[in-house]
Structure formats: structure tokens, C-alpha cells
PyMOL Python script that loads the backbone (N, CA, C, O; Angstrom):
from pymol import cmd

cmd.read_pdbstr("""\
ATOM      1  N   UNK A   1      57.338 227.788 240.217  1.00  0.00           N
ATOM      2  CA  UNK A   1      55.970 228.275 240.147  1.00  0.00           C
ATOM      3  C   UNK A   1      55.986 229.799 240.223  1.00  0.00           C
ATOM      4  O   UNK A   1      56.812 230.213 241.036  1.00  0.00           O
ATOM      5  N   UNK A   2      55.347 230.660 239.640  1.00  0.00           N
ATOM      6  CA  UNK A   2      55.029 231.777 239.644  1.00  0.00           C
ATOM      7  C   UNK A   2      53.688 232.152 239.698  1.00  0.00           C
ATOM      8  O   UNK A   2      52.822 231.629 238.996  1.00  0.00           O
ATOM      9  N   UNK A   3      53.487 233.028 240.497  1.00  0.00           N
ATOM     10  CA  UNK A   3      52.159 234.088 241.388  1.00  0.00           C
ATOM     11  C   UNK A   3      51.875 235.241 240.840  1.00  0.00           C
ATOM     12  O   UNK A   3      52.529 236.264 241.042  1.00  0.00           O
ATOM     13  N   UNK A   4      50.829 235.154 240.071  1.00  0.00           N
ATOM     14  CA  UNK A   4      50.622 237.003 239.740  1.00  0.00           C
ATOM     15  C   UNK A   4      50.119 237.999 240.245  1.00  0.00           C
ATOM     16  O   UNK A   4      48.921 238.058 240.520  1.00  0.00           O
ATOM     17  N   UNK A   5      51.228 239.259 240.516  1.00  0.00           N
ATOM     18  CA  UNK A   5      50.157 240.518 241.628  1.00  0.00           C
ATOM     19  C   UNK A   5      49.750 241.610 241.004  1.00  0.00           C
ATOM     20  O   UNK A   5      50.041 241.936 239.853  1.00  0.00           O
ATOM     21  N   UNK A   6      49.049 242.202 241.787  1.00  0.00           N
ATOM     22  CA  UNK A   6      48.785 243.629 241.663  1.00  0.00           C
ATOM     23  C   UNK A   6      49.867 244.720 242.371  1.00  0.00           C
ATOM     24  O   UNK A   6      50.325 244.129 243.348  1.00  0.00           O
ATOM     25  N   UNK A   7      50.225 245.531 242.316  1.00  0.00           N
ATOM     26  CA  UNK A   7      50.986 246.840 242.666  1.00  0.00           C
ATOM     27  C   UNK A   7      50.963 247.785 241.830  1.00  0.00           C
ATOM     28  O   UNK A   7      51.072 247.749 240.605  1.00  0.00           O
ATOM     29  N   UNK A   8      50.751 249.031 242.845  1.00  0.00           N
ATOM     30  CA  UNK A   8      50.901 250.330 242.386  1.00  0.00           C
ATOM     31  C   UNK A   8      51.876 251.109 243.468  1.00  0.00           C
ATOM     32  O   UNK A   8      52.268 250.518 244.474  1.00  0.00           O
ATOM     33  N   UNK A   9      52.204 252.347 243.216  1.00  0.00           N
ATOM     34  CA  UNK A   9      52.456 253.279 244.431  1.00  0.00           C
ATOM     35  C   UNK A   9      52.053 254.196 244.721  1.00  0.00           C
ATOM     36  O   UNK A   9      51.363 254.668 243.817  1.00  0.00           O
ATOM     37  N   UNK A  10      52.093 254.738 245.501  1.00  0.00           N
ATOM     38  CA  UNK A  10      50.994 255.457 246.425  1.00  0.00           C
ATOM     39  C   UNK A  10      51.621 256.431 247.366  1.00  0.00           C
ATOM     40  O   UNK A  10      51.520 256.212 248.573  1.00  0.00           O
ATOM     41  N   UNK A  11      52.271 257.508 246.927  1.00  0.00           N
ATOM     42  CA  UNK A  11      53.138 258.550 247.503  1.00  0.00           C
ATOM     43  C   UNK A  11      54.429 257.724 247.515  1.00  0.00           C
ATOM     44  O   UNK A  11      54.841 257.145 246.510  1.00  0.00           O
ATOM     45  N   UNK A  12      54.957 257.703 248.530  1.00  0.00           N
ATOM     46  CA  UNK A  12      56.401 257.200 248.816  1.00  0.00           C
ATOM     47  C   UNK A  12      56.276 255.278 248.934  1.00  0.00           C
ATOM     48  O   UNK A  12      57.318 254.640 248.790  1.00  0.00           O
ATOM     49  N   UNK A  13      55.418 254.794 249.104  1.00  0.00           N
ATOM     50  CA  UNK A  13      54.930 253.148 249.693  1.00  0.00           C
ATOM     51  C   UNK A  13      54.917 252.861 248.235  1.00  0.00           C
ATOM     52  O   UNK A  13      54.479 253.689 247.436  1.00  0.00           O
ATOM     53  N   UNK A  14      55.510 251.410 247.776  1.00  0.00           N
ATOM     54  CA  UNK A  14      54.418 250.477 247.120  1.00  0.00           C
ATOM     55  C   UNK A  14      53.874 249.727 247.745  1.00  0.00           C
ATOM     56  O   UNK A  14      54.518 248.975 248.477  1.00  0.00           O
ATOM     57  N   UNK A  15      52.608 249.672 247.684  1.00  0.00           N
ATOM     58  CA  UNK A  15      51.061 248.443 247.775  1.00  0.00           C
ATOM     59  C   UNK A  15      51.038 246.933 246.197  1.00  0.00           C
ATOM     60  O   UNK A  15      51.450 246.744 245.052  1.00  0.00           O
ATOM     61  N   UNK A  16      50.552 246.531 246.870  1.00  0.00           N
ATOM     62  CA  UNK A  16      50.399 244.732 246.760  1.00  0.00           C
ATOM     63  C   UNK A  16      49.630 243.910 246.992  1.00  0.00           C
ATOM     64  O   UNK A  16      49.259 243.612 248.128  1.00  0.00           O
ATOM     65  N   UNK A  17      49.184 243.302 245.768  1.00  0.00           N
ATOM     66  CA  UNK A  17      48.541 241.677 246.665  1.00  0.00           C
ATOM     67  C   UNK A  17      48.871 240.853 245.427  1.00  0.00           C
ATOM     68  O   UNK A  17      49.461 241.012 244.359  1.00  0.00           O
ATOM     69  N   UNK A  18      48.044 239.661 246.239  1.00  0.00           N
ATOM     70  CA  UNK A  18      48.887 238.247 245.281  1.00  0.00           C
ATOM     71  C   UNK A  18      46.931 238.150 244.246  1.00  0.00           C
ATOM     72  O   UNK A  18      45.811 238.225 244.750  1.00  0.00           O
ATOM     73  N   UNK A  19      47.189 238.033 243.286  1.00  0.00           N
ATOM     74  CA  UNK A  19      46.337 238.126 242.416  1.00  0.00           C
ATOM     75  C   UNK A  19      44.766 236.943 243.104  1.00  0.00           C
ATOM     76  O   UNK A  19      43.569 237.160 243.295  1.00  0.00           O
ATOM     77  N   UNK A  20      45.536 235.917 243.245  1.00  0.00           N
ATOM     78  CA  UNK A  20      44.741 234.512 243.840  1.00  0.00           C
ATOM     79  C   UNK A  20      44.143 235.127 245.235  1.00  0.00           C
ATOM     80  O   UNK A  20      43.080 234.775 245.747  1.00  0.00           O
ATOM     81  N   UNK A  21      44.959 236.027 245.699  1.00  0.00           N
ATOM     82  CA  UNK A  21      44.338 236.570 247.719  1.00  0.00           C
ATOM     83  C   UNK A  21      44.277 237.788 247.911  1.00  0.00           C
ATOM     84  O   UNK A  21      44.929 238.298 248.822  1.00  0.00           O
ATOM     85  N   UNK A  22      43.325 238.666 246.936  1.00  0.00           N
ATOM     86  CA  UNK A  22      43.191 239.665 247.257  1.00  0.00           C
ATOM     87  C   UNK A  22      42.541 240.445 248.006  1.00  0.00           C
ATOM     88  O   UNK A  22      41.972 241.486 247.676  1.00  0.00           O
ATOM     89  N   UNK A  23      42.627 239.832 249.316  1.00  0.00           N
ATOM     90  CA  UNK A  23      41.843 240.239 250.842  1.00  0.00           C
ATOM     91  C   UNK A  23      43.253 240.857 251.475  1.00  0.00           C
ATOM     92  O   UNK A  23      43.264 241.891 252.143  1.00  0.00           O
ATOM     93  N   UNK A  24      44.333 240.145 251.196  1.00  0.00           N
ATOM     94  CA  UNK A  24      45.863 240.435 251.839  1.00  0.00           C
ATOM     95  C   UNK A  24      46.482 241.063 251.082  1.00  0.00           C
ATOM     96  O   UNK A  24      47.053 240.586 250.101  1.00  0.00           O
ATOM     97  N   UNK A  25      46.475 242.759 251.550  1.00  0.00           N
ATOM     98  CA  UNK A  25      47.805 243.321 251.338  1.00  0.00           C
ATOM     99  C   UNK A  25      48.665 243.636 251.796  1.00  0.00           C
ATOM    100  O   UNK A  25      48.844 243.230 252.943  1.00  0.00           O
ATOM    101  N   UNK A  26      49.564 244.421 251.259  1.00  0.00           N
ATOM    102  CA  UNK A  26      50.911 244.846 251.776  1.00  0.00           C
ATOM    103  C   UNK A  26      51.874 245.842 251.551  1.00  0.00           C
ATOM    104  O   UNK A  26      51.371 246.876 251.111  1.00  0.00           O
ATOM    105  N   UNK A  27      52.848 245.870 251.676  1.00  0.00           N
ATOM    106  CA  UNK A  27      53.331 247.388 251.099  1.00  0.00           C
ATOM    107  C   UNK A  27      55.019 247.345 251.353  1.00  0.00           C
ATOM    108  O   UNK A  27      55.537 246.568 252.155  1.00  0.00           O
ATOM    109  N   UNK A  28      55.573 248.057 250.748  1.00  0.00           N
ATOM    110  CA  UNK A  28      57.161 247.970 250.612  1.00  0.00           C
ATOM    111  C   UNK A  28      57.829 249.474 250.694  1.00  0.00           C
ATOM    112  O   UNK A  28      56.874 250.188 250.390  1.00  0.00           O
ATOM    113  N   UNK A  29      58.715 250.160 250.889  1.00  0.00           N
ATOM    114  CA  UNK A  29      59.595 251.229 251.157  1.00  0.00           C
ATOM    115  C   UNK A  29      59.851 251.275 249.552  1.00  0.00           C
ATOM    116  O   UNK A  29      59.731 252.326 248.923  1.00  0.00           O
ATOM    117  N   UNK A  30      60.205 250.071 248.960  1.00  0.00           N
ATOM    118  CA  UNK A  30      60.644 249.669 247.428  1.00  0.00           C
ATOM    119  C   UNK A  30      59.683 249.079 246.718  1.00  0.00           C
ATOM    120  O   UNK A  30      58.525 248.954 247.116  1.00  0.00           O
ATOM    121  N   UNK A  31      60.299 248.517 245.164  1.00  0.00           N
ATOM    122  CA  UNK A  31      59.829 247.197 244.483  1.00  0.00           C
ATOM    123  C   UNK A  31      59.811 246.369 245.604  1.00  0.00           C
ATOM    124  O   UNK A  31      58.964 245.808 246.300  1.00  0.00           O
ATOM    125  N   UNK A  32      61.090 246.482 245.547  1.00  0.00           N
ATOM    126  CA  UNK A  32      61.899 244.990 246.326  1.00  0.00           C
ATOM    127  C   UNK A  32      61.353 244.442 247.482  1.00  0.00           C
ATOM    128  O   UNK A  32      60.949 243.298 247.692  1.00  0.00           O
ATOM    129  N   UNK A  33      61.400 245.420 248.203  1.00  0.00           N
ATOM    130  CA  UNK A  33      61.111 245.553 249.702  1.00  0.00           C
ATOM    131  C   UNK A  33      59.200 244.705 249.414  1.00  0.00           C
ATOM    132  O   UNK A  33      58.934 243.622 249.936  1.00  0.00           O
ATOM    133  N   UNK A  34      58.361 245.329 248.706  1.00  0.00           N
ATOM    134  CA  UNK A  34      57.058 244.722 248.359  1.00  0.00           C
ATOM    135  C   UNK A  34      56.502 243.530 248.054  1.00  0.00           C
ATOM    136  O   UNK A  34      55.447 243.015 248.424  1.00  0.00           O
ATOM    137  N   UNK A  35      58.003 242.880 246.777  1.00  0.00           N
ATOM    138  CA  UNK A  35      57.795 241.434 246.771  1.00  0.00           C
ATOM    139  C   UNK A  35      58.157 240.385 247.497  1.00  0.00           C
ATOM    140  O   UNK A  35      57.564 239.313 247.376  1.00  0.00           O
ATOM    141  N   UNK A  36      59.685 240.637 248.771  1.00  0.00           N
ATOM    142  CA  UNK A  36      59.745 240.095 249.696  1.00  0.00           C
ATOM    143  C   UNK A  36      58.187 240.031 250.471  1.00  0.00           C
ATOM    144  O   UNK A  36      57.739 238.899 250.654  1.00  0.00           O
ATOM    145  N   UNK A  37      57.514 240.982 250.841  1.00  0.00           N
ATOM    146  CA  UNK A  37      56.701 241.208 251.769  1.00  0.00           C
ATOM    147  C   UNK A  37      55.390 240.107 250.961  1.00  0.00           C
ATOM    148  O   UNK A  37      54.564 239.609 251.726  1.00  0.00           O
ATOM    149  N   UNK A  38      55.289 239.811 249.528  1.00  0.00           N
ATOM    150  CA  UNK A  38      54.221 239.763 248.834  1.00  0.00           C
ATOM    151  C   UNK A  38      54.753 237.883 249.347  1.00  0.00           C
ATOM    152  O   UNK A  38      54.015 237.245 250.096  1.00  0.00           O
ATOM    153  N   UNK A  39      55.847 237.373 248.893  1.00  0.00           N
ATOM    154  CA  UNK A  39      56.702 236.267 249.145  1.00  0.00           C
ATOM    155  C   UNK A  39      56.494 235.672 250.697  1.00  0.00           C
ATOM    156  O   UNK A  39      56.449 234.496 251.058  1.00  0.00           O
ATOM    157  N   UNK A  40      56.410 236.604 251.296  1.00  0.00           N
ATOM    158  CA  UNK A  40      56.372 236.198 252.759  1.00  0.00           C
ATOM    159  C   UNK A  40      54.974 236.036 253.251  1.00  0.00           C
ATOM    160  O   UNK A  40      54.771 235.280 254.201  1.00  0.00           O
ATOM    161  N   UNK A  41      53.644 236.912 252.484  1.00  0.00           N
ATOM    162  CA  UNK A  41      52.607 236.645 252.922  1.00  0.00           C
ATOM    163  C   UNK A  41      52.182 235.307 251.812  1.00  0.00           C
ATOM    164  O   UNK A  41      51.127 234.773 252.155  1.00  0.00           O
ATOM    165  N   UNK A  42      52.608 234.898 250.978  1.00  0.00           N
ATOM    166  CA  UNK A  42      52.031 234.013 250.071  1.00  0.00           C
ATOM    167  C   UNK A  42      52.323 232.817 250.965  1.00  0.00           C
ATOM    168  O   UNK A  42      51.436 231.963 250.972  1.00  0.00           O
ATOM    169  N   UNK A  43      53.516 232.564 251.808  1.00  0.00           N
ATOM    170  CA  UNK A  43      53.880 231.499 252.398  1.00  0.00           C
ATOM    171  C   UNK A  43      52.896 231.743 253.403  1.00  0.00           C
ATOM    172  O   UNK A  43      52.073 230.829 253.352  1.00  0.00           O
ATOM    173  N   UNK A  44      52.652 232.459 254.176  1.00  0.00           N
ATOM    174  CA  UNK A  44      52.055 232.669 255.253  1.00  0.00           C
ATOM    175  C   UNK A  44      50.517 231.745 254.904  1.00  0.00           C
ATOM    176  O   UNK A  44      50.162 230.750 255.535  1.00  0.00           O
ATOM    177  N   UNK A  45      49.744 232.391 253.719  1.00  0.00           N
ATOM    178  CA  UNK A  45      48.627 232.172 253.720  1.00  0.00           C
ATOM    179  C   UNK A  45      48.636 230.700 252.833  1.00  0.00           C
ATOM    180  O   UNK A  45      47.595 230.044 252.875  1.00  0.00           O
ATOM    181  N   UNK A  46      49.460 230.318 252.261  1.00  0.00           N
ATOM    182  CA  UNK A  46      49.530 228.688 252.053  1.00  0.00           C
ATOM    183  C   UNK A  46      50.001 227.573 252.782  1.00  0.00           C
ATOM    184  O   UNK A  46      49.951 226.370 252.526  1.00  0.00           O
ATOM    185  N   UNK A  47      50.530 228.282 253.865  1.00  0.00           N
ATOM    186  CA  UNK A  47      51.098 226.994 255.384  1.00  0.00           C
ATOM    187  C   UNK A  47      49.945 226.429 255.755  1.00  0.00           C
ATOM    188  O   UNK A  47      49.963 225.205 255.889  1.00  0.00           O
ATOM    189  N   UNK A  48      48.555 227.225 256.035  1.00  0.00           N
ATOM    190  CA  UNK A  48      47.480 226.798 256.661  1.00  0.00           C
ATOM    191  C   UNK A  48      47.721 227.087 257.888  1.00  0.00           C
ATOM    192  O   UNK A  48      47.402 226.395 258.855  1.00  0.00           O
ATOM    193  N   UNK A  49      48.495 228.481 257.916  1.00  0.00           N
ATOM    194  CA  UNK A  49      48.777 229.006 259.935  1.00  0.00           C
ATOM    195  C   UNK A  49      47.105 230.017 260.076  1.00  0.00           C
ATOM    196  O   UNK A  49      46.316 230.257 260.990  1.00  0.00           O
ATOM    197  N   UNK A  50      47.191 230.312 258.825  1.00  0.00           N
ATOM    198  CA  UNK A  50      46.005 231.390 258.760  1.00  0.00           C
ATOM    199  C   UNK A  50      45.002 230.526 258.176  1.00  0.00           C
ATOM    200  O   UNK A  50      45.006 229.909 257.111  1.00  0.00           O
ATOM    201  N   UNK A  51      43.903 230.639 259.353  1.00  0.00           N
ATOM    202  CA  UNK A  51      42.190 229.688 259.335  1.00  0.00           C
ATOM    203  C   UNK A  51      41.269 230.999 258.025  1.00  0.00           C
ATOM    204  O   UNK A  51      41.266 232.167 257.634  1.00  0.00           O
ATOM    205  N   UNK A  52      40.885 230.198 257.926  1.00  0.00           N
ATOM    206  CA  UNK A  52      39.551 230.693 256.720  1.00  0.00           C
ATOM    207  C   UNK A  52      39.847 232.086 255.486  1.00  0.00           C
ATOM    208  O   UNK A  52      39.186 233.101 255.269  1.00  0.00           O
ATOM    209  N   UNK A  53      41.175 231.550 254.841  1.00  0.00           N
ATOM    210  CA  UNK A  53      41.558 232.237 253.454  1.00  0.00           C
ATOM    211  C   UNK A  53      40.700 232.167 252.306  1.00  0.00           C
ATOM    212  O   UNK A  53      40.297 231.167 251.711  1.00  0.00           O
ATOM    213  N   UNK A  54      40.470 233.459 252.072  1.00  0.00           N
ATOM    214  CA  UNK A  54      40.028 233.552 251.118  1.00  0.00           C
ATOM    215  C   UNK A  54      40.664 233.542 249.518  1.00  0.00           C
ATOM    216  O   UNK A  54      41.782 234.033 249.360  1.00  0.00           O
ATOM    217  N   UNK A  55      40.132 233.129 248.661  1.00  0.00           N
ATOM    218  CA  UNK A  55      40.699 233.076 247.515  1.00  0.00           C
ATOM    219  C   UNK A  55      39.907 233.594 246.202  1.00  0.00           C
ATOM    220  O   UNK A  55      38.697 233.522 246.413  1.00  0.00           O
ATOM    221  N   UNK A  56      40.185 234.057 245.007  1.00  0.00           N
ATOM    222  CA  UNK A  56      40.055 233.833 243.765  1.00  0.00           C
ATOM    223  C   UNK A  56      40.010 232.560 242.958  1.00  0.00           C
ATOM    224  O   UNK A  56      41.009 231.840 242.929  1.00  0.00           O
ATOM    225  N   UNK A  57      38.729 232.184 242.191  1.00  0.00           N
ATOM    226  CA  UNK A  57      39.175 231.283 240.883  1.00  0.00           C
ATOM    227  C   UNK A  57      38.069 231.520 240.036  1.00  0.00           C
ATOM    228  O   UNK A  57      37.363 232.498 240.279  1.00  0.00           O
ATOM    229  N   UNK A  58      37.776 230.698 238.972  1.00  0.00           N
ATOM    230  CA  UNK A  58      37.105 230.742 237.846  1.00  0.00           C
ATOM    231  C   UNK A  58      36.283 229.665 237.577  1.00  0.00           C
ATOM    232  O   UNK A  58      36.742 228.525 237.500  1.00  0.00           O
ATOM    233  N   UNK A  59      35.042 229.932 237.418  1.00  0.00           N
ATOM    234  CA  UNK A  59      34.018 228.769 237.732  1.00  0.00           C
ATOM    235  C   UNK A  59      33.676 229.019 235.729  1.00  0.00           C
ATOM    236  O   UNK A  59      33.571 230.149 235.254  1.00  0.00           O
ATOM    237  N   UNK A  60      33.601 228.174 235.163  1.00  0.00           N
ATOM    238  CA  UNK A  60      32.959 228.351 233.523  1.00  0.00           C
ATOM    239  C   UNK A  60      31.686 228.192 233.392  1.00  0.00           C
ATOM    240  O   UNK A  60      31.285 227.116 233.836  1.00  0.00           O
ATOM    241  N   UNK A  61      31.029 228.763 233.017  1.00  0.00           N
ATOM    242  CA  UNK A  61      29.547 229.221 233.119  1.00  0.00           C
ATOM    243  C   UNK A  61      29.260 229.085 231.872  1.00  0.00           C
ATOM    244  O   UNK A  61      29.798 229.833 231.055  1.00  0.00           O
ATOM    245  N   UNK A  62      28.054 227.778 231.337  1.00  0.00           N
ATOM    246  CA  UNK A  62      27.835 227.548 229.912  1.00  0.00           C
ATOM    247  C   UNK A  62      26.743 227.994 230.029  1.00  0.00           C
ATOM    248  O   UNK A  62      25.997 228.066 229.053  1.00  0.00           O
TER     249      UNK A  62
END
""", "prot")
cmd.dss("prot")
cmd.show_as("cartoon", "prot")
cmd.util.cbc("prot")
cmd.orient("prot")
């Protein structure tokens, strides 16, 4: 399965979020360092440890 994010950088940091939870960000020293961090909050917020997540989706509107 694959997750699509947002990132940019921002002086020396990259910033992050997971496209579906963009209430949760995050930030990395690196790429690398960002998508571990992006990887680790995606688990976080799909265990169900964290009460009342917010999400993204698409409702079709005729």
C-alpha cells in the first residue's frame, strides 16, 4: 500500500504530512529522516492509540 504526502523545506528542516491526515505534521533533519517520521506517525494514527483523528476524503456531489 502506498500513502501520499506533502513536503517541502523550510531552512535546514523538511516538513510533512500524510495527504489523508493533514492535522499531523512532522519534520526530518533529511528526506529520509521525514519519511521515517511520516511512517511512524501513519502507524501511530491508524493503531487507534490516538482518539478522535481526523481525516480527508471525497464525498461526489451530483
Amino acid at each position: 500500500m502506498k500513502q501520499r504526502y506533502i513536503y517541502w523545506q523550510d531552512d535546514d528542516m523538511w516538513l510533512g504530512f500524510l495527504e489523508e491526515y493533514p492535522d499531523y505534521w512532522t519534520q526530518g533533519e533529511t528526506e529520509e529522516e521525514l519519511r521515517d517520521n511520516l511512517l511512524d506517525i501513519y502507524n501511530e494514527l491508524t493503531s487507534g492509540t490516538i482518539p478522535n483523528v481526523r481525516k480527508v476524503a471525497e464525498l461526489a456531489v451530483l
